[in-house]
Structure formats: C-alpha cells, structure tokens
C-alpha positions, 0 to 999 in steps of 0.5 A: 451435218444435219438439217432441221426445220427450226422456228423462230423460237429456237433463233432467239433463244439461242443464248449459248454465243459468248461476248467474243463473237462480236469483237474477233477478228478472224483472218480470210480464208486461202484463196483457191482455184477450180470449182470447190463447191463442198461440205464438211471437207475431209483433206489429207495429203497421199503420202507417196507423193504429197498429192492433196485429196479432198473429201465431201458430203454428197456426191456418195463422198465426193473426192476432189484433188490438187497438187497444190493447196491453192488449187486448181482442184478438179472433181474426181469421183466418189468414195462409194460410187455404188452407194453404202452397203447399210441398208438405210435411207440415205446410203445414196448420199454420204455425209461427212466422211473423215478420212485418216492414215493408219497402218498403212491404208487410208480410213474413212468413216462416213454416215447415213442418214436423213435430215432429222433423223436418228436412223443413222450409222457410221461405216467405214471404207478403206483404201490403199491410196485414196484414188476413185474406184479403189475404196472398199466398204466394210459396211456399218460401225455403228448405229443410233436410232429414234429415242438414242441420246445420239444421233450417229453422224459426223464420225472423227477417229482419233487415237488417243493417249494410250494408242487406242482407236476412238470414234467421236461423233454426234449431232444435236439431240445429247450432241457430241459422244465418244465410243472406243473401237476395236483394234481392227477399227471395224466395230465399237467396244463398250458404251458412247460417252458424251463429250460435249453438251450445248443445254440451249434448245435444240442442243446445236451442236455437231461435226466433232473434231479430236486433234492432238498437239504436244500434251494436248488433245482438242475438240473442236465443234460446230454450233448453230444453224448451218444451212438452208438461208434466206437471204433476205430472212437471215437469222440474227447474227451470231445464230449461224454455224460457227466453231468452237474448242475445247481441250483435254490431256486425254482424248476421253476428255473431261473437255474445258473452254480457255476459262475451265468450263466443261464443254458438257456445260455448254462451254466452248472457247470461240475458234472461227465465226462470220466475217467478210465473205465468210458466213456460218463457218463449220464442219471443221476438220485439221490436217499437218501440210507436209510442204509447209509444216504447218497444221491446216484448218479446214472448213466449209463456209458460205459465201456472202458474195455469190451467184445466190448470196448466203445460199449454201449450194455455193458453199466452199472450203475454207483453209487458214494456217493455226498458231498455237502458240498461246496454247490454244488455237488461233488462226492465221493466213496462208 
C-alpha cells in the first residue's frame, strides 16, 4: 500500500470502475471483537493448534492473535521489533507483510519503503511458529528504485503449477509484476514480468494477491485511493480502494476479467467495493479456515461509522466467506 498526494485531475479522470459498481450487492463483513485496528491484513492459522494469527503494516508488522476468527483479538507484538535489516528508509515501519506455510516454517515478505517512493525492497523473515520474538530477517529479496517500471512492495508468494516459488508485487507506477524465486525463497531468479496494468493515470493498482482454487489460479488486486479521506471532501464515488480479479490456468498468467479482458488491459472483474459501514475495501489477502473448511476473504476497509467517520486511523479487518461456485469469486457471510 502506498500514499500519494493526488489532484483533482486524477479523481476525475479515473475511468477504469466498471457499470458493476453501482448495482453489486456486497455482503457485511463478520463482526468481531478486541480492538482490530490494521492495514493490509495477512491471517494464517498456526497448524499445531488452529491458533489465528494476524498480520499488519505498522507496528514493525504488527502481529495480533485469536482463538477464534470473531475475536476477541489482542495485540501481541512485531514481526521485526528491531526493525528491518535493509538499509533503507522506512525499515522502521514494515508494510504489507505476506505470510505463507512452506516446508515446515512460516514465511513473510515484507516492504520497505516510503510514501511515494521507489526506493523500496521486499525482505523476508522466517519463523518455526509465528509467536513474537521467534522470526529471524534474512534481509532484502528484492529491490526497485527511482526510474524502475515497479515499485517493489506489497509482496504475495505463491507456488505455481510446476512447484516452483513465485513473488508477485507491485504498486502504481507499471502496477502489478511477478518474479520467480529461487528454491531456497531468499533471492530472484531472472527478470519481473508484468501481470496486471491499469492505463488510467496514476496506474492505481496494487496489494496483488495469487490464490489457486481447482484448475485455477487468481489474482486478485486493489484499485484506486486507499487513504488519507476527508470526510467532508470525499472523492466521487467509486474512486476509493476496491478489489478486483482475474484468472489464469498458470499462475504466470496471461490474467483475464469474466468477460476475457487481460488484466494488463486494465481489465478486472469486481470482487468487493463500499458499501454500508464498509469504505474503500482493499489490501486483500485469502486463507482455508481449518474449522470450517471454507476459504476467508481478508481485508481492510474503513469505517463509515467511527470516532472519525471515513478516517482510515480506524480501519479495521474485514472478513467473509468466498463461494466459487460460479467459477469466480463471490462473497458471502460468516
């Protein structure tokens, strides 16, 4: 997730929201307990006792807990309570951590970075549990700078069809790439790929997403102006942070929308947007609930109804069971 001082021109200019928009229903978010105050929410379940544990950007990837999905969720502690090992600005304040299960151990790529710079990197820490105080940082994975077609935050790893590690990542500039890992998922092998491309200036598109269901493999994106609101100032409707999707049979892509547009055409088929208490829905992420089976959509969004209404200093996880019976993802109550 990235901030950026935009001008009117780009809020009326942002052509790219389909007709959907305005006629979607969209089901409320679970309703939870404990304070839940996050961004860009990671949420994985430890697998030697079904614990849930909950992943921020701030707090140094702020990590909070829960027995159960509803809460009550309590603070815990960090990812990095000492702050990244990259030597750029912003090691002290961890974006967007993505955290998986592989071989064994616990993964999360993270990102350093500023608001609306390209002097950014992924890292990667490990841990053998997911508790405060166990992670250990290997330090940067990859990079951008000023003048890349990238910027590198908003890391997602996923394995793809051939069992190999793939980093997907991005955020406006040439929005959403892909970059494959090396085995030991500590460094890149070969050159970024772009996956995803929104041509409506300033390319608003980030927080990628790979998930693979069945035969499928889905990208799913946030699109649009994800913070800094003004309540009496909001910008037009539709503007704001909402999700998208697209699928492949590879999780290389070539990526398509419901009606075959590439998603590098700036093509995205509609998965969550405003709606009641729930504005500028993003910074997505999925995860298979072992109590119930059922795949989790997992999300920030900003509360209408708040000590600040539309302030994102209270914006707080959203979660909703997918359907995808249709083939595509759909939304549905917890």
């Amino acid at each position: 997730m990235m901030i950026l001082t935009l001008g009117v021109s780009f809020l009326c200019n942002l052509l790219f929201l389909p007709l959907q928009t305005i006629t979607a229903t969209f089901p409320n978010p679970l309703p939870l307990s404990g304070s839940v105050l996050i961004h860009d929410p990671s949420l994985v379940q430890r697998v030697s006792d079904g614990k849930y544990f909950l992943f921020t950007t701030h707090n140094k990837g702020g990590i909070l807990t829960a027995m159960n999905l509803a809460g009550p969720w309590t603070s815990v502690g960090s990812i990095l309570p000492s702050d990244s090992s990259i030597n750029l600005p912003g090691k002290d304040d961890i974006w967007a951590p993505d955290i998986s299960y592989y071989n064994g151990h616990y993964y999360a790529y993270y990102a350093v970075s500023t608001f609306g710079s390209q002097q950014s990197a992924i890292g990667l820490a490990t841990s053998s549990s997911m508790d405060p105080g166990t992670w250990t940082d290997h330090g940067q994975v990859f990079a951008s700078s000023t003048g890349s077609a990238f910027n590198a935050i908003d890391p997602n790893l996923a394995i793809d069809e051939h069992g190999f590690p793939v980093l997907t990542f991005g955020s406006f500039w040439s929005d959403i790439f892909q970059v494959k890992l090396q085995s030991n998922l500590k460094s890149t092998s070969g050159s970024p790929a772009q996956v995803s491309f929104n041509s409506t200036d300033p390319q608003p598109e980030e927080g990628a997403f790979v998930w693979k269901h069945e035969s499928f493999y889905y990208l799913f994106f946030s699109s649009g102006l994800c913070c800094g609101f003004d309540a009496n100032n909001l910008p037009p409707a539709g503007n704001e942070y909402k999700v998208f999707v697209g699928r492949s049979s590879s999780a290389h892509g070539p990526f398509v929308d419901k009606s075959g547009r590439d998603l590098r055409q700036t093509g995205g088929t509609l998965v969550l947007a405003s709606h009641d208490n729930v504005y500028a829905p993003g910074g997505q992420s999925i995860f298979t609930d072992s109590m119930s089976g059922r795949d989790i959509f997992v999300y920030h969004y900003v509360p209408v109804k708040s000590a600040q209404p539309y302030s994102d200093a209270y914006a707080t996880l959203g979660l909703n069971a997918i359907d995808w019976s249709s083939g595509w993802p759909v939304l549905r109550s917890l």
